[in-house]
N, C-alpha and C positions, 0 to 999 in steps of 0.2 A: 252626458255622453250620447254621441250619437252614432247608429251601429245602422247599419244597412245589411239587410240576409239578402243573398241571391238563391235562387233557385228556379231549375226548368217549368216547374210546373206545381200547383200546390192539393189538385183534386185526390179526391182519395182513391180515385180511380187506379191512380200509380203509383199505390203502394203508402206502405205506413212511414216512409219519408217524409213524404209531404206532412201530413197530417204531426209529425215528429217538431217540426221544424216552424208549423201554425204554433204548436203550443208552445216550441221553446220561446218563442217571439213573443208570445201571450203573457207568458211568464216572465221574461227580462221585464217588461212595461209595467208589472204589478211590481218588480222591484225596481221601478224608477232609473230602466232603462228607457232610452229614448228609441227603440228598434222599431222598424219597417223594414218590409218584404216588397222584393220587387221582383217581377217575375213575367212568363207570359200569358194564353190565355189557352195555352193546351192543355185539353182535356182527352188525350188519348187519342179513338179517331176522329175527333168533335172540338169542337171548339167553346169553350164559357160564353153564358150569354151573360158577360158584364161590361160596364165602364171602361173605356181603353185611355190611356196616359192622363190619368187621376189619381191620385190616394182615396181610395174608398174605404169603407170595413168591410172587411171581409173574413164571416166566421168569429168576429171579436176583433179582427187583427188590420191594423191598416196596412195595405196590398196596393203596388201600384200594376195594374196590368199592360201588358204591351202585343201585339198582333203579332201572332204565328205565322209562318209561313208556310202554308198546307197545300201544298201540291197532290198529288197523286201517289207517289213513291211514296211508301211509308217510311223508308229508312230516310228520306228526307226530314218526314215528316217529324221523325223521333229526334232529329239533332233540332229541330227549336230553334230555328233561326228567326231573327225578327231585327229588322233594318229600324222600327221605333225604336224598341229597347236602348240598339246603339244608341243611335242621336239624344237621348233623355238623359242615357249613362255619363256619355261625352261630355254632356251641362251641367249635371247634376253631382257625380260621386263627389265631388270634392266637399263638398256643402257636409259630406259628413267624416267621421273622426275615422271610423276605422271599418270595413267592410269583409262581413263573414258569409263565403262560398259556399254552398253546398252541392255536390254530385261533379260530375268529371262530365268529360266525351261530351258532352254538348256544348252550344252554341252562347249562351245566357253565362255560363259558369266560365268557359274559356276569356271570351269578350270581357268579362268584368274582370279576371286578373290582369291582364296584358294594358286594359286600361290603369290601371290602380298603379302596377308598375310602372308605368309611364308617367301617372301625374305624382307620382312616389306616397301612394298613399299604404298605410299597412294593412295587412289581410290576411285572415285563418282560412284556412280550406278545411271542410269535412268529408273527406269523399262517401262515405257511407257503404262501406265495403265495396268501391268499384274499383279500388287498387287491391284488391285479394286475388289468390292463384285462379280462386275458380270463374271469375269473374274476366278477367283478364285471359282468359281460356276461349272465351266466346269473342269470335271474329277474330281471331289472333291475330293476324297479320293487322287489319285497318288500325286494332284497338292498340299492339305493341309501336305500330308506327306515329301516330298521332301523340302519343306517351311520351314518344325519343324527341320528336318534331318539334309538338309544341308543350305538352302539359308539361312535361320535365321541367322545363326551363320555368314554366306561372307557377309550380310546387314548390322547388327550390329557393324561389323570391319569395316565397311567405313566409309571413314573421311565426306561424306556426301550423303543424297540420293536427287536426282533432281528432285521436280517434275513437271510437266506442265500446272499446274491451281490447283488452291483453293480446288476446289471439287476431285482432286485424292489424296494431302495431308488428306484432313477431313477425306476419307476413311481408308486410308491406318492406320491413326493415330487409329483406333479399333486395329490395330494388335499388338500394343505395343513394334512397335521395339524402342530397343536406340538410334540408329546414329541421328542425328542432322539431318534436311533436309532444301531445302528450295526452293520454287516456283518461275520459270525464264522460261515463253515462248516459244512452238519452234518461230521459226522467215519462214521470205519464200526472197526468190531473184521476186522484181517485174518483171512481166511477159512483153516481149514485145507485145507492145499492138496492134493488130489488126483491123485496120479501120472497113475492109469491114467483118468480121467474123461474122456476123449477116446473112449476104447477102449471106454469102459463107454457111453457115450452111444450109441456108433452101432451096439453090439449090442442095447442094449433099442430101438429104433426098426429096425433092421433095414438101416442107412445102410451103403453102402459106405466103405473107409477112408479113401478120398482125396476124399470129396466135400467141398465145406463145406459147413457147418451154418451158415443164421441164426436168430439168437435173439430173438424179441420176447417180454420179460418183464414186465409193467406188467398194472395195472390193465385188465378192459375198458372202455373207455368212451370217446365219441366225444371227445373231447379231446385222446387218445395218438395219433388222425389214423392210423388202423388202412383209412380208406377212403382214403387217399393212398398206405400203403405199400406194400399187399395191388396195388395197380392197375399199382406200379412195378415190382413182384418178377414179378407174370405178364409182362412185357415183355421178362426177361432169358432168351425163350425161348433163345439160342444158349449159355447158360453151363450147368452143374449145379453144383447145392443145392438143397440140402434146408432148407424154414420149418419153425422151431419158434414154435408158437404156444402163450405158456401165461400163463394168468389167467384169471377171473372177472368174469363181470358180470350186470348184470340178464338175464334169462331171454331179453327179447324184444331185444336188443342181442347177445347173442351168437348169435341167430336173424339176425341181418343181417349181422352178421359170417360166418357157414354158407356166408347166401347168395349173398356177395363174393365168399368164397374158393371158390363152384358157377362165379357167373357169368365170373368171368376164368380160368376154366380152373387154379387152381391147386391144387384140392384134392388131386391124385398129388402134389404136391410138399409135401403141408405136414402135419404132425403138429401139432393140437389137443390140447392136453395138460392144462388144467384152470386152476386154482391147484395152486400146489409153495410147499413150503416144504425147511426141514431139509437132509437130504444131497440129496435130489432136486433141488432148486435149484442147491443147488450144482454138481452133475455138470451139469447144462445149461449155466450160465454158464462152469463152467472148461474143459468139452468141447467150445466151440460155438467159431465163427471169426469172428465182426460180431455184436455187439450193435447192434440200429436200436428206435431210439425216436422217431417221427414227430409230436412231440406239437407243437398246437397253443400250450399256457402249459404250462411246470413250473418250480416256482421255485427248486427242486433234483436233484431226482431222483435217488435214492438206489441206484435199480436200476443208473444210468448209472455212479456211483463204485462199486458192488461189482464192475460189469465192468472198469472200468479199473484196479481192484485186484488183477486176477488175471489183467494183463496183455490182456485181451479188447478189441480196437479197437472203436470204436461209430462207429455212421451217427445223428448228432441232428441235428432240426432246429434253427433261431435261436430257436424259443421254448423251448426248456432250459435252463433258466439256466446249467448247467455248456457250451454252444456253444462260450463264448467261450476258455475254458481248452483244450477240445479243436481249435480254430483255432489260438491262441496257439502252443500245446506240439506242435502235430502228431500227435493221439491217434488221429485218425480225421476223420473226414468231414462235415461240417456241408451240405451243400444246403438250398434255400430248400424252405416247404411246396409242394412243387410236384411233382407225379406226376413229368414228363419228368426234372426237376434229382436228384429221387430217383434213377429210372430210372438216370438218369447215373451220380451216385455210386456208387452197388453196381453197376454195372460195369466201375467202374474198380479197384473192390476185387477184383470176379473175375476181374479182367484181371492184375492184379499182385498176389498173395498174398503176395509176400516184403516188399512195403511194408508189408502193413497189418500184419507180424508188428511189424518195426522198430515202427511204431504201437503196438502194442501193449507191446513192452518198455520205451519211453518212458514209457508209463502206467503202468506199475507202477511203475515206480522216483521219479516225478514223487508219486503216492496217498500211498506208503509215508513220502515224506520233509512232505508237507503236510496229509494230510486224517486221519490217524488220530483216535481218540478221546481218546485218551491225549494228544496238542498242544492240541485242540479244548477241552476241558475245561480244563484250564491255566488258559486266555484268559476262558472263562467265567467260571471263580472271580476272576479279576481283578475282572471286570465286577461279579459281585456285590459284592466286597469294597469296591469304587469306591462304590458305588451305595450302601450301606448307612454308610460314611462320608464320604456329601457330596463327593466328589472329582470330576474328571471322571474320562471312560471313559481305560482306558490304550491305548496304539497295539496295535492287533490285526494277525491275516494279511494 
């Protein structure tokens, strides 16, 4: 079988999509899918220094890249437009069996249904919470109009849309598209685990050993509600720990993010650390004691299962789509978006340390036995297999 992923862009620059969508690809091919990614060469405001209209490997994954169109205008820039890509799509899609979309509002994902539809090829779309309320909130008008215009119409002609928890289906289902859908997991590759990464964390930062560390690993951007968490951490003036703050964002949003972590007094506590990738990520996540992700909408959040895969308790709020698992199972701490209900919560974390360990050893053994790539994949090939002989979908997680 041969499956084709689209998507705008694959660095991890933009998020833990990308990087979601490497390993599902990774992992269909260890189970003897025949999958490629096609994509283009946007790297945020940069461009990939790779091979342009070749199959390369890239990251493990064969990747065909194609030229962005990088004007000036950022919001040009962010739609990914790319006149190769057509022409390659235009020759090429048919050569494969069935073609899986990932992300909306751009140029590479729209362009590839409206093709597919036309050479009557079949196709899943994943939007990745970009058909959610809060998401669909931002630029209302351009993003409700392009919706009505044209995406409605490439959603509706898909033989299925995918989505990633309960709670992005329940949303999405207000907007009354037709196509059939159905909820299947991202999955994650267990992380190799590091002994001493506790030890090694709080000697590069200079931490003493028994303090806790919190972890904020995500994207900058007002959405992860970094001005709700920042307001509840300076309030735990009677406890210690040590913030770890790491990601990227626009230039002038981590200039207010500075000026947050100036004005509540919490800059002695907190290390700004960048974007991380690689072993450096990893020592944070497996050396740190609370993962907190405040975020306004996330329809997965990948960052939240690599912590709970390595046993790391997390503070989320109800807009994560994983809340409801870590309410459920006892992972850690759900509060509403709310400074004080924050405040609360990671005081009750630094009030009882041995709870949130138990927390955290529940998570690992709960990630290990449901969310790997290796299950995840499985269920997808069904879906394909279904989908390409007229069946329905089979019973999923």
């Amino acid at each position: 079988m041969r499956v084709l992923h689209v998507i705008p862009s694959v660095p991890e620059v933009r998020g833990g999509t990308s990087q979601a969508v490497l390993d599902m690809v990774k992992a269909l091919r260890a189970d003897n899918i025949d999958a490629e990614i096609a994509t283009t060469n946007d790297n945020g405001n940069d461009l990939l220094d790779v091979p342009l209209q070749k199959c390369i490997e890239y990251k493990q994954v064969p990747v065909w890249f194609f030229h962005r169109f990088s004007p000036k205008a950022r919001s040009v820039r962010e739609y990914a437009f790319s006149g190769q890509f057509t022409q390659w799509l235009w020759h090429n899609i048919s050569t494969y069996k069935l073609v899986h979309v990932h992300a909306l509002f751009s140029y590479p994902s729209t362009m590839t249904m409206a093709i597919a539809r036309y050479r009557n090829l079949p196709y899943i779309v994943s939007p990745h919470g970009l058909l959610c309320e809060w998401s669909l909130q931002q630029s209302t008008r351009k993003k409700q109009s392009y919706l009505k215009l044209i995406e409605q119409a490439n959603l509706n002609h898909s033989q299925a849309i995918h989505f990633t928890s309960q709670q992005e289906q329940q949303e999405v289902s207000q907007l009354g598209l037709s196509a059939p859908s159905f909820v299947l997991p991202l999955g994650l590759t267990p992380p190799k685990l590091i002994p001493d990464a506790r030890s090694r964390l709080r000697q590069r930062f200079n931490i003493p050993a028994d303090e806790p560390v919190i972890l904020f690993l995500s994207r900058l951007h007002y959405k992860k509600g970094l001005d709700y968490l920042i307001p509840a951490l300076s309030k735990l003036t009677h406890h210690r720990f040590t913030f770890i703050l790491a990601g990227s964002g626009t230039p002038d949003y981590e200039a207010q993010i500075q000026s947050l972590l100036i004005s509540t007094g919490l800059c002695d506590r907190t290390h700004v650390v960048g974007f991380v990738e690689g072993e450096t990520k990893d020592i944070l996540i497996q050396g740190s004691d609370l993962f907190a992700l405040t975020s306004h909408s996330e329809n997965f959040a990948v960052a939240v299962l690599e912590a709970l895969t390595v046993g790391l308790p997390v503070l989320v709020t109800p807009g994560v789509a994983l809340a409801s698992v870590v309410s459920q199972h006892q992972l850690g701490y759900v509060p509403d978006l709310d400074v004080f209900a924050i405040a609360n919560a990671l005081d009750a974390y630094l009030s009882d340390p041995q709870a949130a360990k138990d927390m955290g050893n529940r998570a690992r053994q709960l990630i290990l036995e449901k969310y790997t790539w290796k299950k995840i994949v499985s269920q997808m090939q069904h879906v394909y297999t279904n989908i390409l002989q007229h069946k329905p979908f089979p019973t999923l997680l």
